[in-house]
C-alpha positions as CSV (number, residue, x, y, z in Angstrom):
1,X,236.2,32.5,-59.3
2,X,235.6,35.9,-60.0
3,X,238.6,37.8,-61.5
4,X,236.9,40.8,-60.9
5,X,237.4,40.2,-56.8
6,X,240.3,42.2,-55.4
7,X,242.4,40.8,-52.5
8,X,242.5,43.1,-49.7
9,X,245.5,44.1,-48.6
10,X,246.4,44.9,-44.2
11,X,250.0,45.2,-43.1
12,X,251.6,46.3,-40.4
13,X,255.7,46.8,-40.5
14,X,258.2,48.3,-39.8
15,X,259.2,51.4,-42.0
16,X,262.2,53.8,-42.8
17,X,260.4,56.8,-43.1
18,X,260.8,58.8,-40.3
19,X,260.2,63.1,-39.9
20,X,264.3,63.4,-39.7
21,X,264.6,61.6,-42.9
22,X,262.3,63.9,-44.7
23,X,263.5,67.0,-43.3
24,X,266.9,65.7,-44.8
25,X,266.1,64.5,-48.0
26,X,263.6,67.6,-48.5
27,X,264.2,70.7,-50.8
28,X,265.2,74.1,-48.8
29,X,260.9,75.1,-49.4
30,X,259.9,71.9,-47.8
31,X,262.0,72.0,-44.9
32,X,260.9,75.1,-43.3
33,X,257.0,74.0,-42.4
34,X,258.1,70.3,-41.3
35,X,259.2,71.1,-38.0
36,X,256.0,72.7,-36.9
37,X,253.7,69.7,-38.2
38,X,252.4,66.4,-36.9
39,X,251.5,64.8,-39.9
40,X,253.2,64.7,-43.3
41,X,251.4,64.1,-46.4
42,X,253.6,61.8,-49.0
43,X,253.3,61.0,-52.8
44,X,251.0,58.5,-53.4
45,X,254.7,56.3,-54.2
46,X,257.0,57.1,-52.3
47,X,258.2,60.7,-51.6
48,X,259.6,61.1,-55.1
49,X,256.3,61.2,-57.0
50,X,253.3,62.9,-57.6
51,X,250.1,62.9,-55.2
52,X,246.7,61.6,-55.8
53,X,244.0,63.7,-56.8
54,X,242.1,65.5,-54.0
55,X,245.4,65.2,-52.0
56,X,245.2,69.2,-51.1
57,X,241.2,68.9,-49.8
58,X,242.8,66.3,-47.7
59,X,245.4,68.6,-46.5
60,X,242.3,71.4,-45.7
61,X,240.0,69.5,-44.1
62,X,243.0,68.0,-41.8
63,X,244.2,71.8,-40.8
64,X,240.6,72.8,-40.4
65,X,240.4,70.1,-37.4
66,X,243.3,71.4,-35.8
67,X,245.9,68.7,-36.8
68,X,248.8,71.0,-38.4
69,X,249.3,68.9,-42.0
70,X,251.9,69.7,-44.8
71,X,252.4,67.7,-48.1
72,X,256.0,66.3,-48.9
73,X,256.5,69.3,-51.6
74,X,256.4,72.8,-52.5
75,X,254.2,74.9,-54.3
76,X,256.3,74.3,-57.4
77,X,257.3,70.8,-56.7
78,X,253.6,69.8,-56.3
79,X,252.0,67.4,-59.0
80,X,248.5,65.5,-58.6
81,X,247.9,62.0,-60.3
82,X,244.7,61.9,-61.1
83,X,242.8,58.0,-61.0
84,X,239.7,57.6,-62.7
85,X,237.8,54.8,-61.1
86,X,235.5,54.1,-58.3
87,X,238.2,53.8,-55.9
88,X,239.5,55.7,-53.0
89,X,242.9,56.6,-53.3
90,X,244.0,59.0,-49.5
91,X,248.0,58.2,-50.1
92,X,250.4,58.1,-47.8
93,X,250.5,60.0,-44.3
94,X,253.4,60.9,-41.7
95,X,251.9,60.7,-38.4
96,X,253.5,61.7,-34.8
97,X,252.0,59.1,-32.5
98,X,251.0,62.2,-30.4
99,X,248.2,62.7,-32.9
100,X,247.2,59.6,-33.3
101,X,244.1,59.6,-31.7
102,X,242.7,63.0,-32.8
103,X,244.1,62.0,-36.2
104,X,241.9,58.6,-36.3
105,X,238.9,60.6,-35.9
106,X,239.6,63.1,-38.1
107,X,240.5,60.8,-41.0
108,X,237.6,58.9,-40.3
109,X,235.3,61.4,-40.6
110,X,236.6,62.9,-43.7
111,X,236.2,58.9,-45.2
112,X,232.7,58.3,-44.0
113,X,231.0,62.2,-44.1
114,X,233.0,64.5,-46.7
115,X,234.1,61.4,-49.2
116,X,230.4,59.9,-48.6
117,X,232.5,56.5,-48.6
118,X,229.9,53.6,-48.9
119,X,230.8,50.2,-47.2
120,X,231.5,48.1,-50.1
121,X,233.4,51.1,-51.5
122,X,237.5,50.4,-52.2
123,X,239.9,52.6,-50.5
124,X,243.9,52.4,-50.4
125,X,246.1,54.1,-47.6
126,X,249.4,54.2,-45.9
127,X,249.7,55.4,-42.3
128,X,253.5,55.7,-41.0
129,X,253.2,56.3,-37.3
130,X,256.5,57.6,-35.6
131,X,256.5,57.2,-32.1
132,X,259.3,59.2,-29.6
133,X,261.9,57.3,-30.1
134,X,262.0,57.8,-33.7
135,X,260.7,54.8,-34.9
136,X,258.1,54.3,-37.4
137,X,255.6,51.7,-37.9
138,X,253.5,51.4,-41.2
139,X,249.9,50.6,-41.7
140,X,249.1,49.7,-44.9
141,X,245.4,48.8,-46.2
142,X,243.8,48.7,-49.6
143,X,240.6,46.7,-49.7
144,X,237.0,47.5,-48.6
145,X,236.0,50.3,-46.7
146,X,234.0,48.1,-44.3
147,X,236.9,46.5,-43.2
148,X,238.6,49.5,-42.5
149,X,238.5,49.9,-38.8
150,X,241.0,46.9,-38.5
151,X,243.7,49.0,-40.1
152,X,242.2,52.1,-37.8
153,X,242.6,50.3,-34.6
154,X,246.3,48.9,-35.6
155,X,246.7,53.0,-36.2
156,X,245.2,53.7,-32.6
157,X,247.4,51.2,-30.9
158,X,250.5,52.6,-32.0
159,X,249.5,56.1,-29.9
160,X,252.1,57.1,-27.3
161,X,248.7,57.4,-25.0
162,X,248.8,53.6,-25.3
C-alpha cells in the first residue's frame, strides 16, 4: 500500500452555518454587504480564521459572472493562508439555494478553465447550501478533481428549482 495515496473525502450533512448566524456573529464592516449577497465566502476553518490563498480571485471571478459574493471579513480583518503544494485549496462557501445552479456553473468553470485543474489534480471544498427555510446542508469534498461532479450534483440537488 502506498502511503502516498490520499483517501478522498464526500459528505453530505447537515450544518449550523446559516446567513442569520453570520450576520450575527459578524463585525459592524461585515454586516453591511451580507444582506445583498447570495454566497458567502468563509475562512478556510471555520469563520474565525484566515482564507486560503487566491481566496479574493475567487471572489472576482464569482462577481464578474453575476453571482453577488462577499468574503466573511473586512478589509482589515482579512488574512490569506498561503499552501504550498500541488493542491487545490477553494474554502468554504455560503450558498442561497437560489443560486445554486448558476453557481455550479460558475465554480465549475473557474475549476476547470481559469485554475487549469487537471483530472488527477487534488482539490478540497466546502459548499453550505441554505435553502428557504433556513436550513443548511453541507457538501464537503477533498479528493480528486475527476471525481468532482459527485459532490457537484449533491450541490445541484439541494436547489430550490429542485
Amino acid at each position: 500500500m502506498n502511503i502516498m495515496l490520499k483517501k478522498e473525502i464526500f459528505r453530505v450533512e447537515e450544518s449550523s452555518v446559516t446567513l442569520e448566524k453570520l450576520i450575527n456573529d459578524a463585525s459592524k464592516n461585515v454586516t453591511g454587504t451580507l444582506n445583498e449577497i447570495s454566497v458567502v465566502i468563509l475562512p478556510s476553518h471555520g469563520y474565525e480564521d484566515v482564507f486560503y490563498a487566491g481566496t479574493l480571485d475567487t471572489l472576482d471571478f464569482l462577481n464578474e459572472k453575476g453571482i453577488k459574493t462577499d468574503v466573511y471579513a473586512s478589509d482589515d480583518e482579512y488574512k490569506e493562508l498561503s499552501l504550498h503544494g500541488a493542491d487545490i485549496w477553494l474554502g468554504s462557501f455560503l450558498i442561497s439555494s437560489v443560486v445554486v445552479p448558476i453557481f455550479c456553473n460558475v465554480i465549475s468553470s473557474y475549476i476547470y478553465d481559469k485554475l487549469k485543474a487537471k483530472k488527477d489534480d487534488n482539490i478540497a471544498l466546502k459548499f453550505m447550501v441554505e435553502n428557504k427555510e433556513g436550513k443548511t446542508t453541507a457538501v464537503e469534498f477533498n479528493g480528486k478533481v475527476e471525481h468532482l461532479s459527485k459532490a457537484i450534483d449533491a450541490v445541484k440537488g439541494l436547489s430550490d428549482g429542485n
